[in-house]
C-alpha positions in Angstrom: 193.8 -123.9 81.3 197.3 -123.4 83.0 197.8 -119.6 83.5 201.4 -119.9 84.9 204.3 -122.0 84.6 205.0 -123.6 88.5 208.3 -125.8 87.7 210.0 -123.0 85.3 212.7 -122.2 87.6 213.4 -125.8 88.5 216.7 -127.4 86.7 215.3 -130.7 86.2 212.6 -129.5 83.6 215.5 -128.1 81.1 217.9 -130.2 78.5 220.9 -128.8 80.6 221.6 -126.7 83.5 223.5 -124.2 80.9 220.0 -124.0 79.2 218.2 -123.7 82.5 220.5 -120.8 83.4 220.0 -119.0 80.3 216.9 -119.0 80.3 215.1 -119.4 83.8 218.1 -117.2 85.6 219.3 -114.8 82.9 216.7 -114.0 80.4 213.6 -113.7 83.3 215.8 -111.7 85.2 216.4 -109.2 82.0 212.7 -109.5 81.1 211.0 -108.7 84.6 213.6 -105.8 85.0 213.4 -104.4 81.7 210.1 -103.7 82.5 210.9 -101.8 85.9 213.9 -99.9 83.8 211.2 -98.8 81.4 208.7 -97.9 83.9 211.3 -96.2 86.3 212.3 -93.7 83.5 208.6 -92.9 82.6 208.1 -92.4 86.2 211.4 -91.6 87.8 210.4 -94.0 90.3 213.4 -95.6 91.2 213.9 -99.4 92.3 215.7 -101.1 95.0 218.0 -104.3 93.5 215.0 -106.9 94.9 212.6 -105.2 93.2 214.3 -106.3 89.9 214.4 -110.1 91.2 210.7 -109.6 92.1 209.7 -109.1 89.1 212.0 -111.7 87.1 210.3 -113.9 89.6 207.0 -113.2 88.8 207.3 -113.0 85.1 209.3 -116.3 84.8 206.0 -117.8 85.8 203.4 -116.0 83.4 203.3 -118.5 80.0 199.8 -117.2 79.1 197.6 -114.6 78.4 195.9 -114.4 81.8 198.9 -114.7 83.8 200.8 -112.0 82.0 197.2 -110.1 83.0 197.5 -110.9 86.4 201.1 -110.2 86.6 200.9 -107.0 85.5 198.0 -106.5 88.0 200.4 -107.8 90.6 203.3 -105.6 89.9 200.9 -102.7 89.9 199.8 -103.6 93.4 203.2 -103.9 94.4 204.3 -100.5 93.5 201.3 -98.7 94.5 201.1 -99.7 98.4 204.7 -100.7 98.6 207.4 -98.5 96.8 205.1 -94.8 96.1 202.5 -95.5 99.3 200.0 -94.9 97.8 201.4 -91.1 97.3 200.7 -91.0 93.8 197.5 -91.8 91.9 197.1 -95.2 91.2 195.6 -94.4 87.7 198.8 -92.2 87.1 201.4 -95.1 87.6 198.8 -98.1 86.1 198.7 -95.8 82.6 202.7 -95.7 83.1 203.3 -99.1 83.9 201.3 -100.1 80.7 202.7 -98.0 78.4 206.1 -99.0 79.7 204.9 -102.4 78.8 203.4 -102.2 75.9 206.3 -100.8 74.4 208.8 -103.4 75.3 206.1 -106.1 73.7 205.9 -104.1 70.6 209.9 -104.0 70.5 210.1 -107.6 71.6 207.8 -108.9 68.6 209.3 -107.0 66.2 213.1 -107.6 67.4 212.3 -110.7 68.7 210.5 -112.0 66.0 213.5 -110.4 63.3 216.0 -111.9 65.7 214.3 -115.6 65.6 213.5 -115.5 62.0 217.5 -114.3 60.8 218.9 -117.3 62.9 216.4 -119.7 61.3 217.8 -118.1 58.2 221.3 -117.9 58.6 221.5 -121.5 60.4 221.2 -125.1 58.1 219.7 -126.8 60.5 218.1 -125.0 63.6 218.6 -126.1 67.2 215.1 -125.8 68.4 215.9 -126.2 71.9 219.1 -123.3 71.3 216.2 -120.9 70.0 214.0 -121.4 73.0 216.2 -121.6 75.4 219.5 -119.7 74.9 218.0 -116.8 71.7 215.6 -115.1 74.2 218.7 -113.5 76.2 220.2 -111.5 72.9 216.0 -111.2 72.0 215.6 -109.1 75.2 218.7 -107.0 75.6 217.9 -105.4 72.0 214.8 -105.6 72.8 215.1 -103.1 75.6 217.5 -101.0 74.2 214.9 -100.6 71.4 212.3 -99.8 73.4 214.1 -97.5 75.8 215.1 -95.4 72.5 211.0 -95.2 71.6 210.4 -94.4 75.9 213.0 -91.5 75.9 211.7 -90.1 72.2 208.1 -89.9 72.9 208.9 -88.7 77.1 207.7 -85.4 76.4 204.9 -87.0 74.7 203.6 -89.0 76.9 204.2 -86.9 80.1 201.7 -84.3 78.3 199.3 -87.0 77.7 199.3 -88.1 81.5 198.7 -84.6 82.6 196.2 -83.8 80.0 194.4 -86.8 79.7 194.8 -89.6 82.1 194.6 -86.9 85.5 191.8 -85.6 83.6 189.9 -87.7 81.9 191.0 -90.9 83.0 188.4 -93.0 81.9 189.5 -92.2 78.5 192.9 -92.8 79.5 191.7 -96.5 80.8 190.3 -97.4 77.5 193.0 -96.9 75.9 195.2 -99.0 78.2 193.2 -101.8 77.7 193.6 -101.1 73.9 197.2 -101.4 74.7 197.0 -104.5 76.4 194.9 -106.2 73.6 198.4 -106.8 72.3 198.8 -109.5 74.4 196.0 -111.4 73.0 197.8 -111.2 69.4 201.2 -112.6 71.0 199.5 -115.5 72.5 196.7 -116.4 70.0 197.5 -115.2 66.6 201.5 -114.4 66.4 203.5 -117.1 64.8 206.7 -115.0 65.7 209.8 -116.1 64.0 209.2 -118.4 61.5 210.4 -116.8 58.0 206.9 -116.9 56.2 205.0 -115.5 59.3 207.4 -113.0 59.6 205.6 -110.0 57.6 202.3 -110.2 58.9 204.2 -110.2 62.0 206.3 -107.2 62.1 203.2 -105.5 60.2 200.7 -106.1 63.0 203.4 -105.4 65.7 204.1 -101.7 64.3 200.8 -101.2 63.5 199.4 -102.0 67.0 202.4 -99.3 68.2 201.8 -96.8 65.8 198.0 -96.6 66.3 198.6 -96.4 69.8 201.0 -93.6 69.8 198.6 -91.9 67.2 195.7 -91.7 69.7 197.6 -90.9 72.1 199.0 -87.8 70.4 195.8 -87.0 68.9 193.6 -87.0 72.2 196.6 -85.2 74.0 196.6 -82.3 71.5 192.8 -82.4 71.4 192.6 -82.0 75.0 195.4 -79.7 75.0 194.4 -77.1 73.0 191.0 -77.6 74.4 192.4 -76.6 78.1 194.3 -73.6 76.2 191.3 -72.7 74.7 189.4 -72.2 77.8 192.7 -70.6 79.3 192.6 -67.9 76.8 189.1 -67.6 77.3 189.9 -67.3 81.0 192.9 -64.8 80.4 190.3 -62.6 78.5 187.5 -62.8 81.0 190.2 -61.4 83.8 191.7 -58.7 81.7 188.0 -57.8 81.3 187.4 -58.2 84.7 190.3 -55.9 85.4 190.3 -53.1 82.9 186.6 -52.7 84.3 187.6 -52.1 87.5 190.3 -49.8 86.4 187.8 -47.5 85.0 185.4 -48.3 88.0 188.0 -47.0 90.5 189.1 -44.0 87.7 185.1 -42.8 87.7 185.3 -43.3 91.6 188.3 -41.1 92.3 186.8 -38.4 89.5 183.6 -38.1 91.8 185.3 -38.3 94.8 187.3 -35.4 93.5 184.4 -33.6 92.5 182.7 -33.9 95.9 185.7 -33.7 97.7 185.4 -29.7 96.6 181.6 -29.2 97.7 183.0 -31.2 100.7 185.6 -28.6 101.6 183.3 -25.8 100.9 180.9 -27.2 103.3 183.8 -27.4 106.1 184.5 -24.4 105.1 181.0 -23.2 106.4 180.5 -25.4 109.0 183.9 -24.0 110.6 183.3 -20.3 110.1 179.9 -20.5 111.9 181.9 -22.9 114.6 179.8 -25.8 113.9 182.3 -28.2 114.8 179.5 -31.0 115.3 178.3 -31.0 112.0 182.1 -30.5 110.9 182.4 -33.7 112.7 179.2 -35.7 111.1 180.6 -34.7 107.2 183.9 -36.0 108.1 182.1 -39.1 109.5 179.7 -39.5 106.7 180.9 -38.9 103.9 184.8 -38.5 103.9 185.6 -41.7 105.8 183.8 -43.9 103.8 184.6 -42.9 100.8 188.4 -42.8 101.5 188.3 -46.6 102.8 186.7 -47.9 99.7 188.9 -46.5 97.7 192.1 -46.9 99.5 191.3 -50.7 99.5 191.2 -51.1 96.0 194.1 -48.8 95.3 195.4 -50.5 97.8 195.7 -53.4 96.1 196.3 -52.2 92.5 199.1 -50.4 93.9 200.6 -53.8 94.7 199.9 -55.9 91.6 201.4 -53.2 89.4 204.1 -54.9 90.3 203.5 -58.0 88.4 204.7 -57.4 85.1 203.3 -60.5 83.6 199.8 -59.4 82.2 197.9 -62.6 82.3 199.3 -63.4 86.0 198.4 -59.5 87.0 194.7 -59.8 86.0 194.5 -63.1 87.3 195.6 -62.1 90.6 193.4 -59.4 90.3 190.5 -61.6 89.9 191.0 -63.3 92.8 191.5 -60.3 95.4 188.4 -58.7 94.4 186.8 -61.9 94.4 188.0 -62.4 97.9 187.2 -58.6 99.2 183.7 -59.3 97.9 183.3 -62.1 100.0 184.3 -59.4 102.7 187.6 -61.5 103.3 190.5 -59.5 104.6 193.3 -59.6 102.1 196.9 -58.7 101.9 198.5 -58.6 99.1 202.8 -57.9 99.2 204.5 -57.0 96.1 206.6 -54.7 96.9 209.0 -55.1 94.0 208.9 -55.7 90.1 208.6 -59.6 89.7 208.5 -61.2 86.5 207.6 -64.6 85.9 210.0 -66.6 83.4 210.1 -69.7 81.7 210.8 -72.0 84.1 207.0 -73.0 84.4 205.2 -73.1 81.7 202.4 -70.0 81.6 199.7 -72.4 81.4 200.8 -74.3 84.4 201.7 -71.2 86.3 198.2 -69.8 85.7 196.8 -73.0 87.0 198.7 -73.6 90.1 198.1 -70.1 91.0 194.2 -70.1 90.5 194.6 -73.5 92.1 196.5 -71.9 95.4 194.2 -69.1 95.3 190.8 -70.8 95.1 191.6 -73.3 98.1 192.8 -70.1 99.8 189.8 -68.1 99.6 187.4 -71.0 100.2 189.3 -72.7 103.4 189.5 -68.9 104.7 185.6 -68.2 104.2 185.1 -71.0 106.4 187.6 -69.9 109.2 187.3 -67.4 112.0 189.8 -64.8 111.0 188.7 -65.0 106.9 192.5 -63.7 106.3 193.8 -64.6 102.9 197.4 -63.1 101.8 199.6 -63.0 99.1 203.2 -62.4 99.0 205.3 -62.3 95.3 209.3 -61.5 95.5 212.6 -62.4 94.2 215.5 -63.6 95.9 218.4 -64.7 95.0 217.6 -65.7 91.5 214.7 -67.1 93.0 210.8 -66.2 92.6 208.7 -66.7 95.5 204.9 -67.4 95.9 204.0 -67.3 99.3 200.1 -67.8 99.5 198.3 -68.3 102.9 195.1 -68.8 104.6 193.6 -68.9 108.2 192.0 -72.3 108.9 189.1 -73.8 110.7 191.2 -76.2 112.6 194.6 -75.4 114.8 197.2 -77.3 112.8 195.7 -79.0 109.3 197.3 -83.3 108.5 199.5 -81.9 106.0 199.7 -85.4 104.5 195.8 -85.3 104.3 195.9 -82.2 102.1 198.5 -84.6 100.0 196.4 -87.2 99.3 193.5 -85.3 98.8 191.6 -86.3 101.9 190.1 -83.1 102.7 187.4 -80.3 102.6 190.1 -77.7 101.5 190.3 -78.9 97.8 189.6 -76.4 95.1 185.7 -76.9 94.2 187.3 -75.7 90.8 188.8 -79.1 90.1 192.6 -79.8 90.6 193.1 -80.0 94.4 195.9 -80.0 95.9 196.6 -83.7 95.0 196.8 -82.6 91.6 198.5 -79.8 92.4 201.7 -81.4 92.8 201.1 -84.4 90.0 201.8 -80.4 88.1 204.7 -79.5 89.5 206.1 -83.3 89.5 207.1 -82.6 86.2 209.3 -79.6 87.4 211.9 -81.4 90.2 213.3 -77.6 90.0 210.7 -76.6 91.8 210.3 -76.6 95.7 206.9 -76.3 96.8 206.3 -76.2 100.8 203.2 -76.7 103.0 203.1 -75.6 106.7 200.4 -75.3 109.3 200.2 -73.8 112.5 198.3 -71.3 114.7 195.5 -71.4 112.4 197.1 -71.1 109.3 198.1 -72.3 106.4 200.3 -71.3 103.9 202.1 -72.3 100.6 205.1 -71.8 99.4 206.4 -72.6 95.6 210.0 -71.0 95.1 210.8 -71.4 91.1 214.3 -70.9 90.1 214.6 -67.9 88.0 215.5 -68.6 84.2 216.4 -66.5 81.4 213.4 -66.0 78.8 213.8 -65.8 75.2 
């Protein structure tokens, strides 16, 4: 079975050399790069000129089933260890790709096959060679300006969908690629496209093929969705819990260390009048002292999160600093001002990037020397700041390790730190900044400030 097409670009195999320019020149060029366009504004990837030849190159070729297969393959490939470097998931950019591309073949045999169909129509006697060579150029530019209208209206759509289902359950997410890509067997096996009485069943199949797809893709993103916000909620709950209770611990702790602090004096008291000074000296040591730094600690670091006036962000911080001073890590915590988060970052996302920050934090930092964790939230010029940092095993950690997710530091809780800017990919507005030195590390996500509803 021939797979690809080796003479197509050659002149000699076309009626004319204005037929062969048409439609080995022109209309591959369109069709390779209107993939690419397509892809590039799912992605925001953005292409060199070449690229766009590369690709009308390769899909000039591809004249079957398999070799459209293997072209897409190929073009994957391409991008992966040659344009992005392998800097962003590979499952990320393949679910792209084919979306981008199964959207353009769902436009294309429904345009295409409307376009065909009307000049077969309109036309008394049809000039085969005019429909296959010369048609496919006007077939393709509407084509893609179809398909770019369907691309920018279900963006937001789909950029949910890669976040909640194909980084997170990307199996799924492959399964219903290849769904999409089972189109290709109807355009090569089964689609008649263009003639007038084929033309129904055509444009019926076509649609349908698209609209399923977008319906599962909608249904397992809001599935999945509302699942995560579910468990977030859940999560929210369990730290306001968390920190309420520890309100009310520290509140019973300073009542009792009120009410001793008076038997405490009166024992002073005595021990001074007889000019005890030694066992002055062992109630200050035993009982005072101790009972000062365990609370100080804690008000210590109460006193700083009252700060934070979002609730959910407050207890979660909360959470995370006890957690930490549990594990007998030293903590500081700077919030010295009122900050409060807007809607730049969606709470959701916020939450998880911070948990995220904080759980790599605490668990490079048990496995340091120093076991220093610290956290810094401020404002500055209509800026917010989180500033979150670590001390590290190692001198000076491969920044582009941590990256690519190539190291012991990622958060046993899931995301990493891979994942952590697939995240904030989706919010250019947002600087995020890694630096190591000295033993440390720290992290820095400044979030323009925005104005909340």
């Amino acid at each position: 079975m021939q797979f690809f097409n080796i003479p197509a670009l050659l002149p000699q195999f076309y009626p004319s050399m204005l037929y062969w320019f048409f439609s080995a020149i022109i209309f591959n060029l369109l069709y390779g790069s209107a993939y690419l366009l397509l892809f590039s504004r799912l992605s925001h990837i953005h292409f060199r000129w070449w690229y766009f030849i590369i690709a009308g190159f390769l899909y000039a070729f591809a004249i079957s089933l398999v070799g459209n297969l293997l072209v897409i393959i190929l073009m994957l490939i391409i991008i992966y260890y040659l344009i992005i470097h392998r800097r962003i998931s590979f499952n990320i950019i393949g679910t792209q790709y084919i979306y981008a591309s199964f959207i353009l073949m769902i436009t294309f045999g429904c345009v295409g096959s409307l376009i065909t169909a009307l000049y077969n129509v309109t036309v008394k006697v049809p000039d085969y060679n005019f429909v296959y060579y010369i048609l496919g150029t006007p077939r393709i530019i509407v084509s893609f300006l179809v398909a770019y209208g369907v691309i920018v209206a279900t963006e937001k759509l789909f950029a949910r969908y890669t976040d909640v289902v194909a980084i997170q359950y990307p199996i799924l997410a492959w399964i219903i690629n290849l769904l999409m890509l089972t189109f290709l067997f109807y355009m090569y096996r089964v689609n008649g496209g263009g003639h007038p009485a084929k033309l129904p069943v055509t444009i019926a199949v076509t649609v349908g093929y698209g609209v399923v797809a977008l319906l599962a893709i909608k249904a397992f993103t809001n599935y999945y969705h509302y699942k995560a916000l579910a468990v977030s909620l859940q999560d929210e709950v369990n730290n306001l819990q968390y920190y309420t209770s520890h309100i009310e611990e520290m509140y019973d702790e300073l009542r009792h260390f009120r009410h001793d602090y008076k038997n405490i004096l009166y024992s002073l008291t005595g021990s001074l009048e007889n000019n005890d000074v030694t066992e002055a000296k062992k109630v200050l040591n035993q009982v005072i002292t101790p009972s000062e730094k365990t609370v100080t600690q804690k008000e210590s670091v109460l006193g700083q999160l009252k700060n934070v006036l979002n609730l959910d962000i407050k207890s979660l911080l909360y959470n995370k600093v006890l957690s930490a001073l549990e594990d007998n890590l030293k903590v500081m915590v700077e919030i010295s001002e009122p900050v409060k988060f807007t809607s730049t970052v969606a709470p959701l996302d916020l939450i998880r990037i911070l948990s995220n920050l904080m759980d790599n934090a605490i668990k490079a930092a048990k496995q340091s020397k120093d076991q220093k964790v610290s956290v810094a939230l401020f404002t500055k010029n209509h800026q917010q700041w989180i500033v979150i940092g670590n001390s590290t095993r190692e001198k000076a950690l491969n920044l582009q390790q941590l990256s690519n997710g190539h190291s012991n530091l990622e958060s046993s809780h899931g995301l990493g730190l891979k994942n952590l800017q697939m995240i904030l990919a989706r919010y250019p507005q947002v600087q995020h900044e890694v630096s190591s030195n000295d033993y440390w590390l720290e992290q820095t996500i400044i979030i323009p400030q925005a104005t909340n509803k």
